[in-house]
DRENTI-710890 format. One record per residue (C-alpha): residue number from 1; residue in one letter; x, y, z. Coordinates in steps of 0.001 Angstrom, whole numbers, always signed. Layout:
SITE    n  res        X        Y        Z
SITE  NUM    A        X        Y        Z
...
//
This chain:
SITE    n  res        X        Y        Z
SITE    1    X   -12202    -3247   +38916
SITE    2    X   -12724    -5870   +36034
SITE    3    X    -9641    -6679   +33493
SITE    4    X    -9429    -5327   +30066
SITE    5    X    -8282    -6799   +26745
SITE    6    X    -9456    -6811   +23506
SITE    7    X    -8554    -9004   +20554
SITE    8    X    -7139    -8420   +17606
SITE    9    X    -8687    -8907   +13901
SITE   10    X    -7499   -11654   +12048
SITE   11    X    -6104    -9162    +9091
SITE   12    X    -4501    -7142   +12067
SITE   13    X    -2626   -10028   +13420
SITE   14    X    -1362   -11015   +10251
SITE   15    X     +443    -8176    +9865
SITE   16    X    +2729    -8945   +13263
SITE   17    X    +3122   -12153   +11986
SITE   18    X    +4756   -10658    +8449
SITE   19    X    +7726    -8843   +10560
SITE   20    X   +10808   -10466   +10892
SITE   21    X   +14139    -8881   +11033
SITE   22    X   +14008    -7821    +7770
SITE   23    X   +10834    -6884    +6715
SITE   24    X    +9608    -4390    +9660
SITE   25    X    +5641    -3781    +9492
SITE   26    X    +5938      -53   +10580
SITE   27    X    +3892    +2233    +8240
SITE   28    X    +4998    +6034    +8543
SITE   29    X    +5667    +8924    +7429
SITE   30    X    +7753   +12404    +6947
SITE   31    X    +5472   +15652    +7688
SITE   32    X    +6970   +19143    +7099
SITE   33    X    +5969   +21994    +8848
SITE   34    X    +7225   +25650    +8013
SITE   35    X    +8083   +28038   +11336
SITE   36    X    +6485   +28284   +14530
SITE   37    X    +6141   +27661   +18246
SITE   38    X    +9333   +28269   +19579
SITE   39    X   +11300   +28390   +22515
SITE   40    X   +13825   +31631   +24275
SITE   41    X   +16333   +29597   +21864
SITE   42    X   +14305   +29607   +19193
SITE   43    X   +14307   +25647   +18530
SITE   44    X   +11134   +23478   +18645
SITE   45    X    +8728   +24029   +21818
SITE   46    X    +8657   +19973   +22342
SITE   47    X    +6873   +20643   +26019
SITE   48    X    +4120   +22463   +23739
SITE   49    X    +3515   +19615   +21373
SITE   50    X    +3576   +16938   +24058
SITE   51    X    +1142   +18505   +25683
SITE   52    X    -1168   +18828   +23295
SITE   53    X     -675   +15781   +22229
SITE   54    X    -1278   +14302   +25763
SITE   55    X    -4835   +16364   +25746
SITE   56    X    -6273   +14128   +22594
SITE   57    X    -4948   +11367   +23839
SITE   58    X    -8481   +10590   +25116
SITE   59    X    -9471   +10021   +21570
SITE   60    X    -7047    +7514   +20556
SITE   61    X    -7101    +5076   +23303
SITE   62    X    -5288    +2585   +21196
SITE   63    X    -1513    +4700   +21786
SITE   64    X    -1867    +3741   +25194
SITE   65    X    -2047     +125   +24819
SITE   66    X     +574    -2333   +24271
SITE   67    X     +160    -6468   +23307
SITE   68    X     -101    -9518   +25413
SITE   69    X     -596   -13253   +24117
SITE   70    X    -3369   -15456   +25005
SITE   71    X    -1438   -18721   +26146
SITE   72    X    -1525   -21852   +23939
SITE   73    X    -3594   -20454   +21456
SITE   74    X    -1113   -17492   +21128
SITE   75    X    -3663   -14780   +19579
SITE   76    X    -2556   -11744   +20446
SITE   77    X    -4669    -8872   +22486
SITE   78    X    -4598    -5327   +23392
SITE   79    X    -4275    -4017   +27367
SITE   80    X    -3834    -1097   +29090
SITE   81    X     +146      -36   +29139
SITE   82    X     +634     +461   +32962
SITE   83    X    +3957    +2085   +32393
SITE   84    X    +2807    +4384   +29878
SITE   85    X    +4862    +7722   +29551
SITE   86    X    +4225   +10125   +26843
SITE   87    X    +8126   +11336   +26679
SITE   88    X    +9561    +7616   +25614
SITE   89    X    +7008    +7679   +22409
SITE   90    X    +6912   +11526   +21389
SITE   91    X   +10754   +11987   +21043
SITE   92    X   +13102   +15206   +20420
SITE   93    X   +16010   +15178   +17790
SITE   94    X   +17969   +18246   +15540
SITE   95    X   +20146   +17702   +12529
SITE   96    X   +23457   +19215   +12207
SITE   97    X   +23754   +22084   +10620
SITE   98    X   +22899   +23332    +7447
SITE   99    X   +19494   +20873    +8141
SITE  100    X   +18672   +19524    +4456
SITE  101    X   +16226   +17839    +2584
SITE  102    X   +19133   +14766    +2114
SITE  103    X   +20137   +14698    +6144
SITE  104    X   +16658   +14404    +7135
SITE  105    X   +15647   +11615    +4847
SITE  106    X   +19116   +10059    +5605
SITE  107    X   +17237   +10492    +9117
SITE  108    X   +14098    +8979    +8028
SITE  109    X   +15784    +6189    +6562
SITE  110    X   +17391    +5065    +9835
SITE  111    X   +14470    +5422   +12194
SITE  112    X   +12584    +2988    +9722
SITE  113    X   +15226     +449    +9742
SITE  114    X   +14413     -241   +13799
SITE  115    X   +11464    -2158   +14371
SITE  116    X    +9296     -795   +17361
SITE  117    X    +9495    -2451   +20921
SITE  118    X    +6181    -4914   +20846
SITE  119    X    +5948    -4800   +24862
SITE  120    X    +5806     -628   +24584
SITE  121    X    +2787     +752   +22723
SITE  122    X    +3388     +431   +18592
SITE  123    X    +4193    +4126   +17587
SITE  124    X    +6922    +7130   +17904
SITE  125    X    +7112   +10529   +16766
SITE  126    X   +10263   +12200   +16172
SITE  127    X    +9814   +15848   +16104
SITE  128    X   +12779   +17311   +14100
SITE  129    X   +13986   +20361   +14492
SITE  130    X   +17223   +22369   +12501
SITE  131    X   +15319   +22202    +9128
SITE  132    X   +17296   +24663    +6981
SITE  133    X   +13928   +26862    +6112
SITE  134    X   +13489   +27061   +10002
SITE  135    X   +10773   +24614   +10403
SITE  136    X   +10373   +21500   +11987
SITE  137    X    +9380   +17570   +10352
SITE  138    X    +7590   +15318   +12371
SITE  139    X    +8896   +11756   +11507
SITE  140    X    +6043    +9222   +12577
SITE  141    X    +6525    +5340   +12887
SITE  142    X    +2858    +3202   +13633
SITE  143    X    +2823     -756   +13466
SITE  144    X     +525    -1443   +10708
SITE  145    X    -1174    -3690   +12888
SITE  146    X    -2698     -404   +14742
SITE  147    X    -3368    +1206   +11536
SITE  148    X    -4312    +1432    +7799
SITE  149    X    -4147    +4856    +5439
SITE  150    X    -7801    +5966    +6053
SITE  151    X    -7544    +5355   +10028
SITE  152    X    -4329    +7246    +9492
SITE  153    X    -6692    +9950    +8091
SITE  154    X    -8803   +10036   +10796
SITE  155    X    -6001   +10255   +13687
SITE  156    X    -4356   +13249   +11608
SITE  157    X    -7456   +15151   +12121
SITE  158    X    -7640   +14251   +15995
SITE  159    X    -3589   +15303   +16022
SITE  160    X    -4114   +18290   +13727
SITE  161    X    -5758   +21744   +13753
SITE  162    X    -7702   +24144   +10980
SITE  163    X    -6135   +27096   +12265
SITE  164    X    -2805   +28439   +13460
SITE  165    X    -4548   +29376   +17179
SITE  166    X    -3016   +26803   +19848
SITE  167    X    -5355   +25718   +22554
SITE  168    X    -4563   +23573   +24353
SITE  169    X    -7206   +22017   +27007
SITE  170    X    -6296   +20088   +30296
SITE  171    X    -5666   +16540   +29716
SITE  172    X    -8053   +14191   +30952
SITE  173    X    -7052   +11585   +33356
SITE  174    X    -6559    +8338   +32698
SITE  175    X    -5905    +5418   +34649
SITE  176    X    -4702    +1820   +33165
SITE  177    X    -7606     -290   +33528
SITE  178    X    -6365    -3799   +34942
SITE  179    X    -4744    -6286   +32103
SITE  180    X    -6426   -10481   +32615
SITE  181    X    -3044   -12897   +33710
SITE  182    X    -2504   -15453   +31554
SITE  183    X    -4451   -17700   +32869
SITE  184    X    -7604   -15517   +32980
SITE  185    X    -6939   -14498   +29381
SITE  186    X    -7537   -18532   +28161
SITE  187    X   -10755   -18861   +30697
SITE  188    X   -12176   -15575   +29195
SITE  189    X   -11266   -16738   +25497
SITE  190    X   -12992   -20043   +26176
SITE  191    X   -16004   -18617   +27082
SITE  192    X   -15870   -16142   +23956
SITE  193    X   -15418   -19088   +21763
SITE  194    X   -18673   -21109   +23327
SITE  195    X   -20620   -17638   +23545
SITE  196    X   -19813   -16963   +19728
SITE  197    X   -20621   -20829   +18718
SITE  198    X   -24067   -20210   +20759
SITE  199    X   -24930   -17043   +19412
SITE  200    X   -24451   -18222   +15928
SITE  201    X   -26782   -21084   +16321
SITE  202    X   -29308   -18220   +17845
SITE  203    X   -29065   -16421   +15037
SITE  204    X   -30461   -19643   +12655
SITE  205    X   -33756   -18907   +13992
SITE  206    X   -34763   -16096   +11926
SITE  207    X   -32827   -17944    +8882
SITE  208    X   -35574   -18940    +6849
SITE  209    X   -37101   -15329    +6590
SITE  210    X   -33980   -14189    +5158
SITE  211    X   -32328   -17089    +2926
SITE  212    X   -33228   -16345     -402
SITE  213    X   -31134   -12476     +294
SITE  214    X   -28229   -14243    +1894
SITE  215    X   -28069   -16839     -804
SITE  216    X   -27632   -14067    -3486
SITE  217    X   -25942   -12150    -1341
SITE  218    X   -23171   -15026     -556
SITE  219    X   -23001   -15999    -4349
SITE  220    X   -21835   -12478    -5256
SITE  221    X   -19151   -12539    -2315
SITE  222    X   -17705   -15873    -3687
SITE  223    X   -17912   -14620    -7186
SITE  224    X   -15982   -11804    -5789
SITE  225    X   -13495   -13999    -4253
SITE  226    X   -13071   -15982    -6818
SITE  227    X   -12452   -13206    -9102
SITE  228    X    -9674   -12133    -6526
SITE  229    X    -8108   -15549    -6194
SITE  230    X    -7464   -15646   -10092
SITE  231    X    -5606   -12216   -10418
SITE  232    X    -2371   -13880    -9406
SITE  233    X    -2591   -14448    -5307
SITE  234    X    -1912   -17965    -5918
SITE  235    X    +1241   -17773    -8424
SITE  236    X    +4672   -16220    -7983
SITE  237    X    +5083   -12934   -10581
SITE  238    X    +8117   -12330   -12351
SITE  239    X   +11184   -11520   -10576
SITE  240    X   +13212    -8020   -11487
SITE  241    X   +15604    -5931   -10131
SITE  242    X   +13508    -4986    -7314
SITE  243    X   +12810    -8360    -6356
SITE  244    X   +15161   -10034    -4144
SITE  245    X   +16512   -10916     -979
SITE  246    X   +16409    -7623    +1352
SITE  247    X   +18199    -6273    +4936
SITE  248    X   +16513    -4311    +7602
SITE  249    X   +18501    -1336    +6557
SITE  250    X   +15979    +1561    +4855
SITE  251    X   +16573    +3953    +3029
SITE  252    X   +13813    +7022    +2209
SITE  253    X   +13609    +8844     -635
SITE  254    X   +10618   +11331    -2067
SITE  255    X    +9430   +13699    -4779
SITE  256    X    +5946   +15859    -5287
SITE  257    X    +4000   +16073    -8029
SITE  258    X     +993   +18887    -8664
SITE  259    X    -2195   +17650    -8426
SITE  260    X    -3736   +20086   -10866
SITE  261    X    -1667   +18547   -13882
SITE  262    X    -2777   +15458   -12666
SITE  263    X    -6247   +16081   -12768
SITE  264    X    -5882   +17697   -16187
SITE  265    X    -4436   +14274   -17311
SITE  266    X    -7874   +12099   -16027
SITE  267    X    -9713   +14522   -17355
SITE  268    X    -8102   +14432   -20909
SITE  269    X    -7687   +10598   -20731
SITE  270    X   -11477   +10350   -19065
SITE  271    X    -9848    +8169   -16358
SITE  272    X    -9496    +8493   -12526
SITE  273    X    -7039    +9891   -10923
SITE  274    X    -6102    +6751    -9439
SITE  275    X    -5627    +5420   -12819
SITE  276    X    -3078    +8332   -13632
SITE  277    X     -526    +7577   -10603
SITE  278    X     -690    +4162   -11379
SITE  279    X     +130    +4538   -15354
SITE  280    X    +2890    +7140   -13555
SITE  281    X    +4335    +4257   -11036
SITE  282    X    +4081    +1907   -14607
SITE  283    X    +6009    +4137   -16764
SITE  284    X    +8702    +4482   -13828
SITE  285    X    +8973    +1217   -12999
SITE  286    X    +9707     +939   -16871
SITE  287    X   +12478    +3485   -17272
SITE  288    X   +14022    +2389   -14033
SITE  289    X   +14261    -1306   -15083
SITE  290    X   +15685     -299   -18807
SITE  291    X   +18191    +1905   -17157
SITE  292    X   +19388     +118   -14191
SITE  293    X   +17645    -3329   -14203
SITE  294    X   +19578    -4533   -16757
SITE  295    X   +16254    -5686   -19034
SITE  296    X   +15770    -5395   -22473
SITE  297    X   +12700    -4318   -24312
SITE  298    X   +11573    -7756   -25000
SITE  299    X   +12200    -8931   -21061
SITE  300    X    +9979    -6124   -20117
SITE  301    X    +7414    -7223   -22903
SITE  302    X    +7466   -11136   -20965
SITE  303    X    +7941   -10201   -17540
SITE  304    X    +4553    -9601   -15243
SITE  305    X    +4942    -6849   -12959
SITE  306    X    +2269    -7150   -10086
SITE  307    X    +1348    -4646    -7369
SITE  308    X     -635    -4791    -4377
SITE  309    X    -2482    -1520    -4080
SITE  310    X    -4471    -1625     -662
SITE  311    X    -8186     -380     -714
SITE  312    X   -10120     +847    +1502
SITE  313    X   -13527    -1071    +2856
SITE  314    X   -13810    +1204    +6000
SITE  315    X   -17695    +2867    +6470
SITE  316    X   -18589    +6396    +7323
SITE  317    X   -19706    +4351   +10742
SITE  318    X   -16492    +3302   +11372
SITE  319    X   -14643    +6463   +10830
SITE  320    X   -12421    +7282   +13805
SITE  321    X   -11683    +3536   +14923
SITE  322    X    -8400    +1686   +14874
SITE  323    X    -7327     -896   +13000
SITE  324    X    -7261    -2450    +9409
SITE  325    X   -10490    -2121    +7333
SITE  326    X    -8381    -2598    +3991
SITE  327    X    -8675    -5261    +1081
SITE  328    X    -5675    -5775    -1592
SITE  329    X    -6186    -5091    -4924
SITE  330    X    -3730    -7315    -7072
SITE  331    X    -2824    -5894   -10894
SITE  332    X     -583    -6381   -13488
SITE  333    X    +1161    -3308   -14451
SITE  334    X    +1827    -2684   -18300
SITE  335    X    +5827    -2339   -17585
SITE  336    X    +6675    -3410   -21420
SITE  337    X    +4327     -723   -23330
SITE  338    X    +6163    +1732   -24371
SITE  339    X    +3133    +4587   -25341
SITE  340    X    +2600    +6370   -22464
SITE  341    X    -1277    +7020   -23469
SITE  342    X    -1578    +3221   -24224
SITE  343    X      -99    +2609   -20738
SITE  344    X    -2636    +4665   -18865
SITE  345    X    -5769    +3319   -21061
SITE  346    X    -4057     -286   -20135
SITE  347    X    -4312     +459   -16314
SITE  348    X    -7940    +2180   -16414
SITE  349    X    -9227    -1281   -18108
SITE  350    X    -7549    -3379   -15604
SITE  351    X    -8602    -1712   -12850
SITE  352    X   -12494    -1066   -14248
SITE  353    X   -12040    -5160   -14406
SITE  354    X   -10910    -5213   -10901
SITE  355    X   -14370    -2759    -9905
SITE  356    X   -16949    -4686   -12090
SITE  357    X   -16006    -8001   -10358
SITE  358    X   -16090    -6263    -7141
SITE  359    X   -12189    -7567    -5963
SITE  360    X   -12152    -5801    -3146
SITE  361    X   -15374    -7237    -1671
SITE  362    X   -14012   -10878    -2892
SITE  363    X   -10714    -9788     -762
SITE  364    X   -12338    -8785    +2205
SITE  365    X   -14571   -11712    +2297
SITE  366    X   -11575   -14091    +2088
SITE  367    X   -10089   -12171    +5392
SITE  368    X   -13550   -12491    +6951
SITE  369    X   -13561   -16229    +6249
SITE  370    X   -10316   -16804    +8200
SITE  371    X   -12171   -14917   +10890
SITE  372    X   -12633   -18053   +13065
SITE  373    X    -9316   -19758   +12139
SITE  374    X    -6578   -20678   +14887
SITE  375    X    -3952   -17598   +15628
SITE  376    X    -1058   -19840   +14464
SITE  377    X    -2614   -20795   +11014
SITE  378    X    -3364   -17401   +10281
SITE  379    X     +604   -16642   +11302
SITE  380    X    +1491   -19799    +8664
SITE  381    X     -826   -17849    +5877
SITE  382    X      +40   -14559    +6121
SITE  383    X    +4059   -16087    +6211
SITE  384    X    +3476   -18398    +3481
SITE  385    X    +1968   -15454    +1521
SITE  386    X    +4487   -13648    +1446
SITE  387    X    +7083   -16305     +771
SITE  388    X    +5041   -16941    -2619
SITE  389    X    +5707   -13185    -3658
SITE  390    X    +2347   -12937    -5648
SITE  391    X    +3312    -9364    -5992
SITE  392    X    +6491    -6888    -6731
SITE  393    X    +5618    -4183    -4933
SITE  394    X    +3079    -2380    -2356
SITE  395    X    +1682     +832    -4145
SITE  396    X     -992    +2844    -1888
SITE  397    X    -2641    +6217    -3338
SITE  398    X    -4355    +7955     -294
SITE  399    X    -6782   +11228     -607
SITE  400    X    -5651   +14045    +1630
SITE  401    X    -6894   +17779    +2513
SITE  402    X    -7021   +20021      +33
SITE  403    X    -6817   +23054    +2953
SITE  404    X    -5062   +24045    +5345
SITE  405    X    -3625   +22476    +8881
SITE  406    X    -1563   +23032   +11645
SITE  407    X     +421   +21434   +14185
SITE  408    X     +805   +23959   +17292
SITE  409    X     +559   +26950   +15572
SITE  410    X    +2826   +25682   +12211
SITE  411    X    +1826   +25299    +8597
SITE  412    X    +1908   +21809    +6981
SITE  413    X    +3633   +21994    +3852
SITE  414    X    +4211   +18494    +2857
SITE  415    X    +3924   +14847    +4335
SITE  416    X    +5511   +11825    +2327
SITE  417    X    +4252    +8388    +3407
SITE  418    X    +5850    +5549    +3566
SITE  419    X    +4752    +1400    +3254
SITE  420    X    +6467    -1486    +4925
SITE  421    X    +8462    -3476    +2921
SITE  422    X    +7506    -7058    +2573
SITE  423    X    +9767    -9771    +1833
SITE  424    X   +12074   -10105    -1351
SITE  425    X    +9965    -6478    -2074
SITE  426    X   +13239    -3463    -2627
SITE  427    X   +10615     -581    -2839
SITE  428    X    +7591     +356    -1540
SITE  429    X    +5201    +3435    -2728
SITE  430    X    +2735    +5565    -1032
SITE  431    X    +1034    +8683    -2235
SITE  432    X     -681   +11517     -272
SITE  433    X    -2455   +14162    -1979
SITE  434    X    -2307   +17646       +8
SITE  435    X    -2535   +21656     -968
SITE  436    X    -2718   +20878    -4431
SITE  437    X     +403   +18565    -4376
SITE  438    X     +729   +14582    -4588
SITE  439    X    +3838   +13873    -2307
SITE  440    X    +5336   +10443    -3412
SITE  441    X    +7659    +8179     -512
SITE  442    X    +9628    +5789    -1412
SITE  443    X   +10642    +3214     +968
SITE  444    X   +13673     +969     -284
SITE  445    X   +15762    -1684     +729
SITE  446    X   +19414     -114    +1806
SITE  447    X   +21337    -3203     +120
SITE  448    X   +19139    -4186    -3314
SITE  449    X   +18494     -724    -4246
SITE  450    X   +21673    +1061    -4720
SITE  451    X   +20104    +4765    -5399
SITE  452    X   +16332    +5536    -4543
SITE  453    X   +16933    +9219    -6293
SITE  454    X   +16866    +6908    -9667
SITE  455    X   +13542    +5600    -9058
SITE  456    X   +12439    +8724    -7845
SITE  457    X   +13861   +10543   -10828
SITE  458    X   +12200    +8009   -13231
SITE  459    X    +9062    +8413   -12045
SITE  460    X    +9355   +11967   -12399
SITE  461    X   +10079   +11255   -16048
SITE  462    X    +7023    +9481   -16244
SITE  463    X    +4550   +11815   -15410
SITE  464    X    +6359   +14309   -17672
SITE  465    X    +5684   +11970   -20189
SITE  466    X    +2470   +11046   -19716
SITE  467    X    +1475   +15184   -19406
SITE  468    X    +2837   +15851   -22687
SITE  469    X     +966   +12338   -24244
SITE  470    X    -1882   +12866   -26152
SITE  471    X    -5216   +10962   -25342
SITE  472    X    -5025    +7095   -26668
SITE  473    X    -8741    +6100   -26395
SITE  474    X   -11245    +8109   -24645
SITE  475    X   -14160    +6087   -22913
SITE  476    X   -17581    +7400   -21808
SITE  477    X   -17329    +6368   -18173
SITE  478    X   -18847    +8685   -15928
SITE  479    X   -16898    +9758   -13066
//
């Protein structure tokens, strides 16, 4: 039988070279289901939901796989996991009685302080049971390098059902297929590198034919780039109270928000929806620094408060497939205006800046140019990157259902996402939109933020203000 591997993207190796000890590059989240299968004692059926997880598992091959290095070079690859077993990943837990909202995050919080085991497969699943309501959460941990929001889209829809009927089919069998030694690994990635260098000389033949589209073509990319380069990747932003040096200790907080208000706002404001949780993150960020970041109105007014809001580049084609197909939108939030209104109409014109020069193309083009680079200067970048803290804060707003699903017979009520801190970064936000509801995690540092429940409490402020704010400056986008 011939050995298996495959490598790893550029983008998707960056993000194991981001973790340290402090900054772990787990995305996850905290799903809530409301009653159903259950066992004689009436707790969570765990042999039920293993197995039907083990039946899809067909469709994910990636959660079998675990990394190996390529020696000298040091890129890392996928294989097979010989010593796969289901049990170690999809794991059992209860909470002590009375089961609340504040012992399960205090739950959450802990998991996500533990980085995963890099020689096991990257992902767990805690399946919770002891919920006061007598449900059951689902707590899920997957290295970012396996996985961006949309992917995580698709895999809820291969884990998930439309209905509250369980079936369950046999599980296929699967067999590891053989993983290349070390020094098979650096023969086969020698011949990959000649093969590529050959293939691209092929491919000069049928240049001429096509030169004048990939000339215009290639100007608009490095436009792009350019465009992306300027919004403040290469310069440090100002530094607040959720800037500084951080722990691997976590701590998880949450709130909801209804969508329908929401969409009332954008449609008011004639803005996107987008542009609405933004202005909401903006106005928190603002109350929380005024209240317990010790800055005055004038600070606020001076300081630049960046955010990195990931976007997604991924194609209908590649719906389904693992991996990062992300690039990073980088923009300035409008922390020091005080109009709620104004603050929205601020973000919509930044970010209609950020669509007209096409920043996400110019971001994903600057990945695909490192494409070729050696492993351990793409480890330096990504490292350096960070260090340079062109940003305050990751912010990700990801389009759910808007029906109904199921995990073995229960109800999803609620799933609150949660981004990877990176470093000097206290808080991180991520937004899922479900049912009718936006559900809002907040991932923060356990020693520089002293209470999450204030951030989460200002951005609840936020959108209350901005609901009750009447339109600054309509525009006559269509949307």
């Amino acid at each position: 039988m011939s050995v298996y591997y495959e490598r790893l993207s550029n983008l998707d190796a960056s993000f194991l070279a981001l973790e340290t000890r402090e900054t772990h590059m787990h995305v996850g989240a905290v799903a809530l289901f409301g009653p159903g299968p259950t066992t004689e004692s009436k707790g969570v059926d765990i042999d039920l939901i293993r197995r039907m997880i083990e039946s899809r598992l067909d469709l994910i091959p990636r959660y079998r796989q675990r990394l190996a290095t390529v020696p000298i070079e040091g890129a890392p690859v996928w294989v097979d996991d010989e010593h796969f077993h289901l049990d170690y990943h999809v794991r059992h837990v209860a909470l002590p009685h009375p089961g609340t909202d504040e012992q399960l995050k205090a739950l959450a919080g802990r998991l996500m302080s533990q980085q995963l085991d890099h020689s096991k497969p990257l992902w767990e699943l805690n399946v919770v049971e002891g919920l006061e309501n007598g449900g059951f959460a689902i707590i899920t941990k997957i290295h970012h390098c396996m996985i961006d929001g949309m992917s995580g889209i698709d895999l809820m829809a291969v884990i998930l059902d439309f209905s509250d009927t369980v079936e369950i089919s046999e599980a296929a069998p699967w067999k590891a297929r053989p993983a290349p030694n070390g020094t098979e690994l650096a023969v086969r990635e020698v011949a990959r590198s000649i093969s590529s260098f050959v293939a691209s000389l092929s491919d000069l033949t049928g240049l001429s034919t096509e030169i004048g589209a990939t000339v215009e073509e290639w100007k608009h990319k490095l436009r792009a780039s350019f465009a992306s380069l300027s919004s403040g990747w290469l310069t440090p932003t100002g530094r607040t109270a959720l800037n500084g040096p951080i722990g691997p200790g976590r701590s998880f907080e949450w709130l909801d928000l209804p969508l329908p208000d929401i969409k009332r706002i954008k449609s008011d404001h004639r803005v996107t929806v987008n542009d609405v949780m933004l202005a909401i993150v903006a106005g928190g960020v603002r109350a929380y620094l005024l209240s317990e970041g010790g800055m005055s109105e004038e600070e606020l007014v001076e300081t630049e408060f960046r955010i990195m809001a990931p976007v997604s580049v991924r194609t209908k084609d590649e719906r389904g497939t693992m991996g990062n197909r992300v690039a990073m939108w980088l923009l300035t939030l409008p922390i020091g205006e005080p109009d709620p209104s104004k603050r929205l109409f601020a973000v919509h014109e930044t970010t209609k800046v950020l669509k007209e020069t096409d920043q996400a193309l110019g971001a994903s083009t600057l990945v695909a140019t490192a494409t070729g680079a050696p492993s351990p200067l793409v480890s330096l970048a990504a490292r350096l990157a960070s260090r340079a803290r062109p940003f305050n804060m990751t912010v990700t707003n990801v389009p759910g259902p808007q029906f109904p699903l199921y995990m073995a017979g229960s109800p999803m009520v609620a799933t609150y996402p949660l981004v990877p801190l990176w470093q000097s970064h206290g808080v991180g936000i991520a937004m899922f939109s479900l049912m009718g509801r936006v559900f809002i995690g907040l991932n923060t540092d356990r020693d520089l933020i002293r209470d999450p429940k204030l951030i989460a409490q200002a951005l609840a402020g936020a959108f209350e203000e901005l609901a009750a704010a009447e339109p600054d400056k309509p525009t006559t986008d269509d949307r």
